[in-house]
NUSE-270312 format. One line per 10 residues: number of its first residue (from 1); for each residue x, y, z of N, C-alpha, C. Coordinates in pm, 1 decimal, always signed. Atoms other than C-alpha are relative to their C-alpha. Layout:
<pts>
NUM) X,Y,Z,X,Y,Z,X,Y,Z; ...
</pts>
This chain:
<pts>
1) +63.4,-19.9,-131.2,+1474.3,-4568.0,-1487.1,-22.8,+148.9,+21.3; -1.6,-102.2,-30.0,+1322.9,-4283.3,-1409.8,+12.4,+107.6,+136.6; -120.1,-89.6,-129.9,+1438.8,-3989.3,-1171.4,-152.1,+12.3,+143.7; +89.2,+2.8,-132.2,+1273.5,-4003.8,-803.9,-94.2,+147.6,+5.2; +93.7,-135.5,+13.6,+987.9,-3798.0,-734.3,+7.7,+151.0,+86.6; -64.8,-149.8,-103.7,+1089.2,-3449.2,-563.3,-136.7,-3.9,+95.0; +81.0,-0.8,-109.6,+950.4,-3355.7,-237.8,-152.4,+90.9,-29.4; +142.7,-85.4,+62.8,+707.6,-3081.7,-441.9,-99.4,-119.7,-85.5; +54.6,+74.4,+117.0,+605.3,-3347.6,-662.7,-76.4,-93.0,+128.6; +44.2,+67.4,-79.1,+507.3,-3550.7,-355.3,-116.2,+85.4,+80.2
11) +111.7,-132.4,-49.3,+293.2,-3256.2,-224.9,-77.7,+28.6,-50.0; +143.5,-14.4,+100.2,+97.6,-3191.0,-521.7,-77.7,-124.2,+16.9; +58.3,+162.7,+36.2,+37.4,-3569.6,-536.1,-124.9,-30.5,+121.7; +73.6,-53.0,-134.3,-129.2,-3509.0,-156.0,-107.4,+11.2,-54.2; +102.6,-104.6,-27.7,-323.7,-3212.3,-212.9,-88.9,-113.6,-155.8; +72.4,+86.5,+155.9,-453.3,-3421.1,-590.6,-97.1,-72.0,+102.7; +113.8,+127.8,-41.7,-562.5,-3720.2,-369.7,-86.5,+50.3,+97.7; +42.4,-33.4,-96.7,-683.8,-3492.3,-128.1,-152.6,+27.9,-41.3; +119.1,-47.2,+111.1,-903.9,-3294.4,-387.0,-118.2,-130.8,-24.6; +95.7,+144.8,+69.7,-1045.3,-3612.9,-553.4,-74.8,-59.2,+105.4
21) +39.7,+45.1,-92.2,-1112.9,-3733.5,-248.7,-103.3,+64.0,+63.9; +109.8,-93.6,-58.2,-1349.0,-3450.5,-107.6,-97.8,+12.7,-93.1; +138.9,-0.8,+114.7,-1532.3,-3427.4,-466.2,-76.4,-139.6,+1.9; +95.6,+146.0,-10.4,-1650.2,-3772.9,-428.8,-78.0,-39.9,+127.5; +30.3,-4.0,-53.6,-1760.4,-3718.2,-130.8,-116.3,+81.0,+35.9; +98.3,-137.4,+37.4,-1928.6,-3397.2,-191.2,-98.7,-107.0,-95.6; +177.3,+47.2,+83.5,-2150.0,-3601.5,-485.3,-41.1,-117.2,+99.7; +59.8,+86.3,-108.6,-2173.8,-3886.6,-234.6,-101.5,+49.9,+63.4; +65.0,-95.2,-114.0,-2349.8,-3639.7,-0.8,-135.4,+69.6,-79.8; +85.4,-98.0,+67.0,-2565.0,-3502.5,-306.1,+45.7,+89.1,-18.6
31) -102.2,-150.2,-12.4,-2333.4,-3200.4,-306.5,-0.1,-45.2,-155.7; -58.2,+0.9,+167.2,-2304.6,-3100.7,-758.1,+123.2,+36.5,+37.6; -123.4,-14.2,+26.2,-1931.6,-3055.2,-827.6,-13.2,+47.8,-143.7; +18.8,-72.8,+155.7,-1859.6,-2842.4,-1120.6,+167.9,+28.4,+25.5; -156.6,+25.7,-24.3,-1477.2,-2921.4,-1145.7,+89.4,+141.6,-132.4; -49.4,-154.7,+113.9,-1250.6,-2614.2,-1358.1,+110.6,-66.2,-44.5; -141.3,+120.7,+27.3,-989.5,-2775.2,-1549.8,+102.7,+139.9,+67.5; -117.2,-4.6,-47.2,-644.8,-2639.0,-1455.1,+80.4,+10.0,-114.7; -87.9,+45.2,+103.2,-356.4,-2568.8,-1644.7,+145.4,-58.7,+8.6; -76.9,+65.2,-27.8,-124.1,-2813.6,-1543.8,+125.0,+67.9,+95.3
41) -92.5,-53.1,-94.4,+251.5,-2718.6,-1443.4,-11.7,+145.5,-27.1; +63.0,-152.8,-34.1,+121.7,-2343.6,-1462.8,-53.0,+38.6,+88.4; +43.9,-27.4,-80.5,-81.9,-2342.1,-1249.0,+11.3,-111.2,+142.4; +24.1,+93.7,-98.8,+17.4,-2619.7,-955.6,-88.1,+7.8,+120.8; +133.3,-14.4,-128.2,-214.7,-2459.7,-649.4,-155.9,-2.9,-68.6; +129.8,-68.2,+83.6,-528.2,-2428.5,-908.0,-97.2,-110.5,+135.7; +158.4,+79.8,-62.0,-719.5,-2737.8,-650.4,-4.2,+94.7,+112.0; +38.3,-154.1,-110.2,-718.2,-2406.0,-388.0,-79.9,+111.8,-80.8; +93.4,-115.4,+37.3,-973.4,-2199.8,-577.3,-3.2,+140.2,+122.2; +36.4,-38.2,-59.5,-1091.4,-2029.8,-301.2,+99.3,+165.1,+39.4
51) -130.2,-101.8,-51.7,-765.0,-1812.4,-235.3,-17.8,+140.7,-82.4; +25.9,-103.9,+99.9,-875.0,-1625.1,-571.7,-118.5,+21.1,+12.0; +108.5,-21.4,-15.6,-1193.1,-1622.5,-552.9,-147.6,-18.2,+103.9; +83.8,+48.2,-83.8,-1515.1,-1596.7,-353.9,-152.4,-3.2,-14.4; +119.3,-52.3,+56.6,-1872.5,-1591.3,-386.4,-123.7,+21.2,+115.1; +100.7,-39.5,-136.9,-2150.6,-1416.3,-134.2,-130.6,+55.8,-31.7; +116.4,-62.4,-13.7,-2491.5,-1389.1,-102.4,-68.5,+79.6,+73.1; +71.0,-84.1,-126.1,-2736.9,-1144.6,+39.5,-30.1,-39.5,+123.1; +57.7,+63.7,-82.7,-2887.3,-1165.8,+327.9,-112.0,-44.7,-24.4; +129.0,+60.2,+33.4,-3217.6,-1275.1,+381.1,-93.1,+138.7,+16.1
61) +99.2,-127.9,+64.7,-3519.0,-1042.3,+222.9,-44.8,+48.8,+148.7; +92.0,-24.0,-87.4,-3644.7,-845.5,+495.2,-124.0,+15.0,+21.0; +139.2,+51.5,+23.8,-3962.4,-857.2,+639.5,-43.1,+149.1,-62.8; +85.5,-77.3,+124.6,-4264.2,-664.7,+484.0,+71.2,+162.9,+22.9; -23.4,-189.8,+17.3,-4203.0,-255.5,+468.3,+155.8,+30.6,+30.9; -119.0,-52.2,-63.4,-3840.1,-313.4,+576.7,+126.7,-5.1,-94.6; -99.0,-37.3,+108.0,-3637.2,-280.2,+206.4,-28.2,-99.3,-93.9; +35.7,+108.3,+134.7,-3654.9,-469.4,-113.9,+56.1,-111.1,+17.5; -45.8,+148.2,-23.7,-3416.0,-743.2,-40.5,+90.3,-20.8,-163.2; +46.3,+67.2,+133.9,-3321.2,-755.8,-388.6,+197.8,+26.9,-50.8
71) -134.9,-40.7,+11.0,-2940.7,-707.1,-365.0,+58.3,-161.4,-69.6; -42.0,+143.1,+55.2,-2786.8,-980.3,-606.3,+116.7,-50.2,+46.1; -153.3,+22.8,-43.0,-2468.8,-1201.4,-561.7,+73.4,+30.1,-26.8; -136.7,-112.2,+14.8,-2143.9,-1062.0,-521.7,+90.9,-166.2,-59.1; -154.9,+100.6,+31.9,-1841.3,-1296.7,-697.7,+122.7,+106.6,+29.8; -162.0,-71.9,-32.4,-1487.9,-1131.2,-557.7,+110.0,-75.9,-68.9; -145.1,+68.2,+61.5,-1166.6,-1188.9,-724.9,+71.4,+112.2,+53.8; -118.7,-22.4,-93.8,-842.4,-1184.5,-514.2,+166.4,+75.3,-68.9; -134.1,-55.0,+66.1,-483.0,-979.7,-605.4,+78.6,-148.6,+82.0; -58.0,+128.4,-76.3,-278.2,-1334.2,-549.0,+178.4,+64.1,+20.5
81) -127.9,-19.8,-17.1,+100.8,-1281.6,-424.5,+99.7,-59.0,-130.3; -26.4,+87.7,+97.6,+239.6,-1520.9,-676.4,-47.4,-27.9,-131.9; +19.9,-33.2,+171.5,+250.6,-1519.2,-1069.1,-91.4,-105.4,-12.8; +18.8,+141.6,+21.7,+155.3,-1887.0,-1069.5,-155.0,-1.9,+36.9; +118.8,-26.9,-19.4,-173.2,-1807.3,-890.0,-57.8,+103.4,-64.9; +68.4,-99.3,+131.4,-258.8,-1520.6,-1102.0,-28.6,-27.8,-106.1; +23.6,+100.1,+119.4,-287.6,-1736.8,-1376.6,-128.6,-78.5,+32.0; +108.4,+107.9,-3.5,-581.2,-1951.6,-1230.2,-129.0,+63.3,-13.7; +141.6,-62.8,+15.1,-809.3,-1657.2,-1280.3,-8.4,+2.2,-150.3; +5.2,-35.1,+108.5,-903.8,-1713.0,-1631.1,-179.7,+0.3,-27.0
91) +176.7,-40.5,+19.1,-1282.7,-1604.8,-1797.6,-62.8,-95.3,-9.2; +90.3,+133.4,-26.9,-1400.5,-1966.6,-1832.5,-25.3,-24.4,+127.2; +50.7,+7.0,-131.5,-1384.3,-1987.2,-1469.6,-63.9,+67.2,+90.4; +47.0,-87.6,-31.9,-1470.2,-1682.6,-1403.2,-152.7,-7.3,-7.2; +134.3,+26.9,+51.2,-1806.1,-1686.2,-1600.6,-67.6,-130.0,+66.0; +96.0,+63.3,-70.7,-1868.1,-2018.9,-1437.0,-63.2,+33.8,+70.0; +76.7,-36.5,-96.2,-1877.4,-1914.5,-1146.6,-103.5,+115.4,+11.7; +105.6,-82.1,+27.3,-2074.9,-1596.3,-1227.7,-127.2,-120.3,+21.0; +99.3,+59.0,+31.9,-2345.1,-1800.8,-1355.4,-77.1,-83.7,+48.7; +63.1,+101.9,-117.2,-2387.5,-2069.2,-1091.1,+11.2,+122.1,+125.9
101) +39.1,-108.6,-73.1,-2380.5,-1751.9,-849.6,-159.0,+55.6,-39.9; +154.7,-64.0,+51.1,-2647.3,-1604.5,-1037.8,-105.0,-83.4,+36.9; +86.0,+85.6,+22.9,-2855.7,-1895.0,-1062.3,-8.4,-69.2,+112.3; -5.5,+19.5,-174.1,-2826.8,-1948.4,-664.9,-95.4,+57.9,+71.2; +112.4,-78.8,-106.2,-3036.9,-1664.6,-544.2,+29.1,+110.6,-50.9; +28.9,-117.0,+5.0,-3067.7,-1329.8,-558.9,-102.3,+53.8,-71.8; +102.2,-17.5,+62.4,-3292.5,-1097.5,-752.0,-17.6,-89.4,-198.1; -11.1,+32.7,+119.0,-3393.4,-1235.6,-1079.4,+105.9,-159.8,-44.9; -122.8,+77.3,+50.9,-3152.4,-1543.6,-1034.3,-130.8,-121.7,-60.5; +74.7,+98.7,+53.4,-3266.2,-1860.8,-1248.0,+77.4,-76.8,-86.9
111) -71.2,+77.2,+69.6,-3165.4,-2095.2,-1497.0,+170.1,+78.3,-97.9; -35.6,-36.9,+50.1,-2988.7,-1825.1,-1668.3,+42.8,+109.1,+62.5; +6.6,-138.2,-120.9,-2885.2,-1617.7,-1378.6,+115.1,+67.2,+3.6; -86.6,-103.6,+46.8,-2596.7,-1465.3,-1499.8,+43.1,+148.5,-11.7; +60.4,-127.6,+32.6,-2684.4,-1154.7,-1590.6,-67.8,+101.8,+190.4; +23.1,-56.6,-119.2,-2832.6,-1097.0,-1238.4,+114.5,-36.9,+126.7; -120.7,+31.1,-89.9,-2489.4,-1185.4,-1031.1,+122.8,+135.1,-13.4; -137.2,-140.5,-2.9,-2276.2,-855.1,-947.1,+129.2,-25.3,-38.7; -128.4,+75.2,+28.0,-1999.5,-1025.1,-1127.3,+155.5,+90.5,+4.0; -156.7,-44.6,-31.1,-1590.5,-977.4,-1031.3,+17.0,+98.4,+69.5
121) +17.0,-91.4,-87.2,-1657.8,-770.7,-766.3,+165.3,+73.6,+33.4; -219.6,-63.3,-73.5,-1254.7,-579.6,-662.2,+0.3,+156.4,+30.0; -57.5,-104.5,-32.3,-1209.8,-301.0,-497.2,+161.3,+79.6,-116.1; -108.8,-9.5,+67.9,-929.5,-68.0,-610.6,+82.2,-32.2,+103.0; -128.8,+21.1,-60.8,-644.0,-231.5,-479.5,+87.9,+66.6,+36.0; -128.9,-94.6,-7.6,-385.3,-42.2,-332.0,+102.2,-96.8,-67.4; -108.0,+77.5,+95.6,-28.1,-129.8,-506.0,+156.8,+64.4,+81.9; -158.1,-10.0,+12.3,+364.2,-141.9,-437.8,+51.2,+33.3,-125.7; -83.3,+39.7,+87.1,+619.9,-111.3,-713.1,+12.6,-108.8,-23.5; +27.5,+134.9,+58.3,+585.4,-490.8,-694.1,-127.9,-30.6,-38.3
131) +164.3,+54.3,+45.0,+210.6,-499.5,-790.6,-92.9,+9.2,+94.1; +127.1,-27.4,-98.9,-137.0,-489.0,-614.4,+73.9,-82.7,+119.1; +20.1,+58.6,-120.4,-106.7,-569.6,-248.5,-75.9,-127.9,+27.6; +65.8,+101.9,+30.0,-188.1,-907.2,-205.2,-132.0,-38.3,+153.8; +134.2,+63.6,-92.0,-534.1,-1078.0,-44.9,-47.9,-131.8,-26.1; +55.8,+134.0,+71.6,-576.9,-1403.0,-80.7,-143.2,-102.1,+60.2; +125.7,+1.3,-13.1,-969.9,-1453.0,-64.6,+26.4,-94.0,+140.3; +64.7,+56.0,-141.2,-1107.3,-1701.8,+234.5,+105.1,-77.3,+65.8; -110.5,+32.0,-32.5,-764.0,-1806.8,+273.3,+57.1,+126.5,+112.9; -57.7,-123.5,-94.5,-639.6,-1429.0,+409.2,-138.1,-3.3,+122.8
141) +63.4,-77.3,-66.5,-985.8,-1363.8,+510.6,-128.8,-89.4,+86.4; +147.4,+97.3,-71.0,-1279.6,-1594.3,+781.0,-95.8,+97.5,+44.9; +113.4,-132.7,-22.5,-1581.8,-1410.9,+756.9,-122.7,-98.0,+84.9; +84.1,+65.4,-84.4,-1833.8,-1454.6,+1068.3,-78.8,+110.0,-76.5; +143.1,-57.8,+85.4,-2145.4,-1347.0,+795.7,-169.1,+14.1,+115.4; +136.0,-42.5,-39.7,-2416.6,-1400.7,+1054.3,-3.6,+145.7,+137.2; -17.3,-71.2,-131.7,-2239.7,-1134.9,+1309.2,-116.1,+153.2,-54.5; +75.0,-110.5,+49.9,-2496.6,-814.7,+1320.8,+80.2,+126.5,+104.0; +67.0,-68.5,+121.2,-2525.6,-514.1,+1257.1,+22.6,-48.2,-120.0; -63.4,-3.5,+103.4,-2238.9,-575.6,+1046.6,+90.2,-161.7,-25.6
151) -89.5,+119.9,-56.1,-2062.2,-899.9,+957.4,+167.1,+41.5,+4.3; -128.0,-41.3,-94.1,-1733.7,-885.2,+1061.7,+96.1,-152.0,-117.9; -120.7,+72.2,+58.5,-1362.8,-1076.9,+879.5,+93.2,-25.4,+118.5; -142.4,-22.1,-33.9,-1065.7,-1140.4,+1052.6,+139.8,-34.6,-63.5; -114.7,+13.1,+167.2,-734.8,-1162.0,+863.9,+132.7,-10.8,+114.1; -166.3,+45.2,-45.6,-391.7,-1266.1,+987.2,+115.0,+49.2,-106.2; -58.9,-147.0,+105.5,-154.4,-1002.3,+813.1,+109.9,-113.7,-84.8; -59.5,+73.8,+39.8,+103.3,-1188.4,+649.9,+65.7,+81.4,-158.7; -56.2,-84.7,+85.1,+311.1,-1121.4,+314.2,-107.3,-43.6,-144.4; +112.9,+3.7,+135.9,-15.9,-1249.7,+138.0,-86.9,+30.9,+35.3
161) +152.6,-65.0,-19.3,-257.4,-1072.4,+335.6,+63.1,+158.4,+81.3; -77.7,-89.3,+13.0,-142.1,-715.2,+310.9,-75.1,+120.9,+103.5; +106.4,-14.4,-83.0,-327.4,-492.8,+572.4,-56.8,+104.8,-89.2; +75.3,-97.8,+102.4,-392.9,-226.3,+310.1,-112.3,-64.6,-72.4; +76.0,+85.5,+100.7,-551.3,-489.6,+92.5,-150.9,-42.5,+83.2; +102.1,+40.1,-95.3,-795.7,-609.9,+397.4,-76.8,+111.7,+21.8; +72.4,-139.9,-39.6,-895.0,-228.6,+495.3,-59.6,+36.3,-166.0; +74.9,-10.9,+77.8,-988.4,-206.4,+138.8,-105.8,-78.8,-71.6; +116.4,+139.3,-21.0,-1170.8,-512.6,+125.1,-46.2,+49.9,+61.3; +65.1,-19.4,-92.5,-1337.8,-453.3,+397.3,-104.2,+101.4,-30.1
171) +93.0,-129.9,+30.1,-1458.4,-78.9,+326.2,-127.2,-66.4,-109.9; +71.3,+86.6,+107.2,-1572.4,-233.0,-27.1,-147.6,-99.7,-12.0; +122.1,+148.7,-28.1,-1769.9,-534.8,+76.6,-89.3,+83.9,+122.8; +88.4,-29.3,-72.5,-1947.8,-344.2,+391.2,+37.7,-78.8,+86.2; -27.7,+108.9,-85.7,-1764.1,-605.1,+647.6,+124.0,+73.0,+53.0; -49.0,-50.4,-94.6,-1593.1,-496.2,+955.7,+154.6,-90.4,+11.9; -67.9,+99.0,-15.1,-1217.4,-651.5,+930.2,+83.5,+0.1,+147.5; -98.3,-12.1,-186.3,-1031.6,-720.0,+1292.6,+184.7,-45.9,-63.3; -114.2,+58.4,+55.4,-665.0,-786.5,+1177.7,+84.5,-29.0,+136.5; -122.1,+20.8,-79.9,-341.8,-1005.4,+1331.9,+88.5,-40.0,-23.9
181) -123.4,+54.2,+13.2,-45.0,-1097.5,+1374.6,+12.5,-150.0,+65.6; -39.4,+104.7,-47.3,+31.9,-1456.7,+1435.6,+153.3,-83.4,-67.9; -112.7,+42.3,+21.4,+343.5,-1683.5,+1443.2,-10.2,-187.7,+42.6; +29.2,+211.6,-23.9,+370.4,-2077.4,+1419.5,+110.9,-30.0,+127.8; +0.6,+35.7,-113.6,+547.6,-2293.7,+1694.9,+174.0,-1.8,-45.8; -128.8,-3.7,+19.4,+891.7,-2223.2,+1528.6,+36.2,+150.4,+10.4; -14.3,-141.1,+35.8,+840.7,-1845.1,+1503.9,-50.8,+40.7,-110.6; +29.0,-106.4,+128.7,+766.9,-1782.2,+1149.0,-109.6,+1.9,+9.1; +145.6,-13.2,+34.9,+481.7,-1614.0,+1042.7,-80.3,-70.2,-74.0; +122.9,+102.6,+92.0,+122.8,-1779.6,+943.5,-0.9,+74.5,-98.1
191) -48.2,-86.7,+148.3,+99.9,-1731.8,+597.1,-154.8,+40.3,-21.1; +207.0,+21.8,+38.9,-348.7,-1786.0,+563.9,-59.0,+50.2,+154.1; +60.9,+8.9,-89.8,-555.0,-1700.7,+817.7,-103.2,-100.9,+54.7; +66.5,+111.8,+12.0,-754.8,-1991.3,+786.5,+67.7,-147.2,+42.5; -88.8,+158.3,-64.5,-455.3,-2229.9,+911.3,-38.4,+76.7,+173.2; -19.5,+10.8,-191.9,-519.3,-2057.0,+1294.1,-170.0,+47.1,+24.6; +101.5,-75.9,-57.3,-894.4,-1927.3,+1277.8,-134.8,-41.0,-60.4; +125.0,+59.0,+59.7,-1224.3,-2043.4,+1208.6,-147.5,+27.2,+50.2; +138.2,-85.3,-46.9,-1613.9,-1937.1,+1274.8,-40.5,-125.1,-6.7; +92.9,+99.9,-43.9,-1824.4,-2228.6,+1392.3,-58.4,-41.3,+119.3
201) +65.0,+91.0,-67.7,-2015.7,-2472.0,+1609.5,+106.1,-71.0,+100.8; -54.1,+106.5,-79.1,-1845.1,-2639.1,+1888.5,-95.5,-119.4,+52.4; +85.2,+67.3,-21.4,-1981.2,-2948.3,+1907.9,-4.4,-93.3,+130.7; -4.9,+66.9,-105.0,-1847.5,-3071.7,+2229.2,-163.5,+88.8,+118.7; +95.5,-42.2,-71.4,-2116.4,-2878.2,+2413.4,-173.4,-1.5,-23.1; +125.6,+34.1,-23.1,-2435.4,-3029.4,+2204.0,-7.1,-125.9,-3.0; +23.8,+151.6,-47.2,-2580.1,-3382.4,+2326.5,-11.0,-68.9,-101.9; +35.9,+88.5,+101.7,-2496.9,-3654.6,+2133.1,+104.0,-3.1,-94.5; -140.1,+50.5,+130.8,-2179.3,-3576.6,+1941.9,+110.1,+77.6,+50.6; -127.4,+21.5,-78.9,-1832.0,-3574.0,+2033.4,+117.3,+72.8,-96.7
</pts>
């Protein structure tokens, strides 16, 4: 008989059915899925991409006489807090994503758009004696992209979103970051900024949906 399943083991098992569950939904929807394998108990957070990495496009070309427009996509890769997540950045995934970046938009993007994608974009990190200051991409950071002049982040400081790491993000990318402090309903600190903060649509206020 084998030994009961630990409470981590019950958590991955979650976030698994959780995953699977949103990709089939995504091709349901027409949404492609371009899945990254994983390397098992090495990497257990790998179905959280996002934390390491991010990927951003220009804006939109301006009109006639008002600049070329021709600024390609940016791919960012994140300093992760944890060994275990530092591991999920490897060059097969990397290069994917390059390449389906490329081949998204920007100047020159196309079947083979690689080559035109500002690939692994990183600031220099500031660092501790324990290693780069950590940032853990759209996890630390919710970027309101359509705010003007400039778009604007906000970041919830935490011991994985380092405020050095955000002010150099920030400078880097050209995006204005607002930083905070928050605390859950026990006291401890939020660890993501993305568990208390979000840029959207409220939909209670248009007719017709609830």
């Amino acid at each position: 008989m084998g030994a009961a399943p630990s409470a981590r083991d019950a958590v991955e098992a979650r976030a698994l059915a959780e995953h699977e569950g949103l990709c089939r939904a995504l091709l349901a929807a027409g949404v492609s899925v371009v899945p990254s394998p994983g390397r098992g108990a090495e990497t257990p957070d790998a179905v959280f991409p996002n934390n390491w990495i991010s990927t951003h496009f220009p804006p939109e070309p301006p009109s006639a006489g008002g600049g070329t427009g021709e600024e390609p996509p940016r791919v960012w890769t994140y300093p992760m807090r944890a060994a275990s997540r530092r591991r999920e950045r490897t060059p097969w995934t990397l290069a994917l994503v390059e390449g389906l970046a490329g081949a998204g938009g920007g100047a020159g993007g196309g079947a083979g758009g690689a080559a035109s994608c500002a690939a692994d974009r990183r600031p220099d990190w500031p660092s501790t004696d324990a290693g780069p200051c950590p940032l853990e991409g759209t996890g630390s950071l919710v970027l309101d992209r359509a705010r003007a002049p400039r778009p604007r982040a906000v970041a919830c400081l935490s011991e994985r979103t380092a405020p050095a790491a955000a002010d150099a993000w920030g400078r880097a990318a050209g995006v204005d970051v607002v930083a905070f402090w928050a605390r859950d309903a026990r006291g401890g600190p939020v660890y993501h900024t993305n568990v208390v903060a979000w840029i959207g649509l409220c939909v209670k206020g248009v007719p017709g949906r609830t």
